[in-house]
C-alpha angles and dihedrals in degrees: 000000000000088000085054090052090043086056098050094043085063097044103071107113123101117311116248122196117186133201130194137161106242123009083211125135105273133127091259085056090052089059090039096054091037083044092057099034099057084045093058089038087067089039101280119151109215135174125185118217128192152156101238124027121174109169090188089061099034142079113291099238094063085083090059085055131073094247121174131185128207134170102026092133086072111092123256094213142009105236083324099305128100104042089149094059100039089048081063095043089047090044096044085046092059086037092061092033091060096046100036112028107007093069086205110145116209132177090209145022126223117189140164154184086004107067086177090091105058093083094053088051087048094071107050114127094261120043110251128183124246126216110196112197107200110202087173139324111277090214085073097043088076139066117228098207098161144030093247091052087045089056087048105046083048110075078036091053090050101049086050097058095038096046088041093054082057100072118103093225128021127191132177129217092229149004081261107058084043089072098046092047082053094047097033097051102040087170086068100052080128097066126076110192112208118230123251116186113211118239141197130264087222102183085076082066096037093053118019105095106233114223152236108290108174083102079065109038123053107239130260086037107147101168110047120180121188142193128208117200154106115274090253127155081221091050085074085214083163084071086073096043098051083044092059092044090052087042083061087067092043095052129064115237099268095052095049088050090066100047123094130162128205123217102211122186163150107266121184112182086202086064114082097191087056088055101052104037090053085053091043097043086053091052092045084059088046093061094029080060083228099111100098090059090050132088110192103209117192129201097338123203114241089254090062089046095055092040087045089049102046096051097045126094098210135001115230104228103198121174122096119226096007129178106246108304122232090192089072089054091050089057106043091059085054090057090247123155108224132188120209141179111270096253150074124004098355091062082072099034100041119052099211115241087011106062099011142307124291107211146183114267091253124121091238101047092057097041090047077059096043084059102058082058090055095043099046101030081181084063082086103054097039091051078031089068100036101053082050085057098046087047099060100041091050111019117030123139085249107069096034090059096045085048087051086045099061092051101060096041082053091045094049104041106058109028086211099054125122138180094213142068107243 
């Protein structure tokens, strides 16, 4: 009971709630659960609502957070089709359920990926402000290959940019996004989103004993390379792969011998996309004549991640164009060396040549990187040291929950305040 007392004592600041589409284990639920972790961590009382929760396939720390979900009887998708529309009925749904059934009371709202949902939150009785994090605009995330999709995505497109131009704050995860938030919702020239880095809830580093891996790893394997990523078609794991395949010319025999390379990643049997790309990318390493040097992970626990990350040599960032990247944070702090494709949020995260080395997304340009691992095994702990060291300096929890902070005390404490210019 006193411990219960202690706890609330401390827990007097505003109260947060979030809201986001899926507690899964993506980049944009690792900002969500660090989001509201660093939150909780200055008195903040926060809660997380969403429409699917599976603690078995989720963060940790979610189980050290209220988290509540709501609407997950409501499809995903229609025969496959339609995942856009049924993300903003899902999202409405929690939305109505929080004002209307949940009696939750909450002096700001923290959303994400899904924009639907900021009217909804508008009206409730009491005038609440809204913080809208934009990873990227959905409206990009999807090809438009024919006239009956286009007529679709458009309705959809414009309730994005409409709903999103609703939200009292808007912040952005990197200088890039930024741009393309600028270029992709010309309506909303007048707002300039600030930018918010994510950041890392290190302690889950610092304290969660990493385990045994030799059931993972072949023995006898010296230079492990590892990729961290969602079996997504977008994700280009086959660049990896093709890169290992091309390193194979580069090494002796000895050397390749002793490289392996570990494809890591979410993994959501109610996605279908996520079923077929991890079958495709395996066969992919069968013809390629790579499998044998290739462990597929799927869904790792934290434990697995920190004892992957402190025995490889390099991590494989593959996506082009992507957001920002939380995978190449992760490995910096764990004084690991990653090499990325030229483009997007790594331009901002990795220093090229320092702490480690920014490619085109060819096979040969990433295995002429891989090699130099090879070659100079003390490459990894000189770029090692010096992406800890950026890290900290640039991208610590820290400053991005002060930064966090200060929004929502401006945000609660005047009804009317903004953190952009509209």
């Amino acid at each position: 009971m006193a411990a219960g007392r202690e706890e609330e004592e401390r827990l007097r600041g505003p109260a947060v709630l979030f809201l986001h589409p899926d507690l899964g284990l993506g980049g944009a639920e690792r900002l969500v659960v660090d989001a509201a972790l660093a939150l909780r961590a200055r008195g903040c009382r926060v809660q997380i609502w969403t429409a699917h929760y599976d603690p078995a396939r989720c963060f940790s720390e979610t189980r050290e957070l209220p988290v509540q979900s709501v609407g997950d009887w409501l499809p995903r998708s229609l025969l496959g089709l339609g995942h856009a529309l049924c993300a903003a009925i899902r999202m409405l749904y929690v939305a109505l359920y929080v004002l209307l059934l949940s009696g939750q009371e909450a002096d700001l709202f923290v959303c994400d990926q899904v924009s639907a949902c900021i009217p909804v939150l508008r009206l409730a009785r009491t005038r609440k402000n809204v913080l809208f994090y934009c990873h990227f605009p959905d409206q990009l995330l999807t090809k438009r290959e024919s006239f009956l999709k286009r007529i679709y995505r458009a309705p959809l497109d414009w309730l994005e940019e409409y709903t999103t131009g609703m939200a009292d704050c808007i912040v952005v995860n990197s200088n890039f996004t930024a741009s393309v938030f600028k270029e992709t919702f010309k309506s909303l020239a007048h707002i300039n989103p600030d930018v918010l880095y994510p950041s890392l809830n290190i302690s889950t580093f610092d304290t969660i004993i990493s385990e045994d891996i030799t059931s993972i790893i072949p023995e006898g394997k010296k230079f492990l390379f590892l990729s961290i990523n969602r079996f997504e078609r977008k994700k280009n794991l086959a660049l990896a792969l093709e890169a290992l395949h091309d390193l194979c010319g580069r090494l002796d025999g000895q050397e390749w011998n002793e490289v392996h390379l570990v494809l890591a990643g979410g993994y959501d049997e109610r996605v279908l996309e996520n079923v077929e790309h991890y079958e495709e990318l395996k066969n992919i390493a069968i013809k390629l004549n790579v499998n044998k040097q290739v462990t597929f992970l799927r869904s790792f626990s934290d434990a697995q991640k920190i004892a992957l990350l402190s025995n490889c040599i390099c991590v494989l960032y593959t996506p082009s164009n992507e957001h920002f990247g939380i995978v190449p944070l992760e490995a910096m702090y764990m004084r690991c060396p990653v090499i990325a494709v030229n483009s997007g949020g790594p331009l901002e995260s990795i220093v090229n040549s320092e702490t480690g080395f920014l490619c085109d997304p060819l096979p040969t340009r990433f295995s002429e990187a891989m090699e130099q691992f090879v070659k100079d095994p003390d490459l990894k702990n000189t770029m090692g040291a010096a992406g800890k060291a950026r890290f900290l300096k640039r991208f610590s929890s820290d400053a991005f929950g002060e930064q966090l902070y200060q929004y929502i005390c401006r945000l609660t404490e005047n009804i009317s305040a903004t953190t952009y210019v509209k």
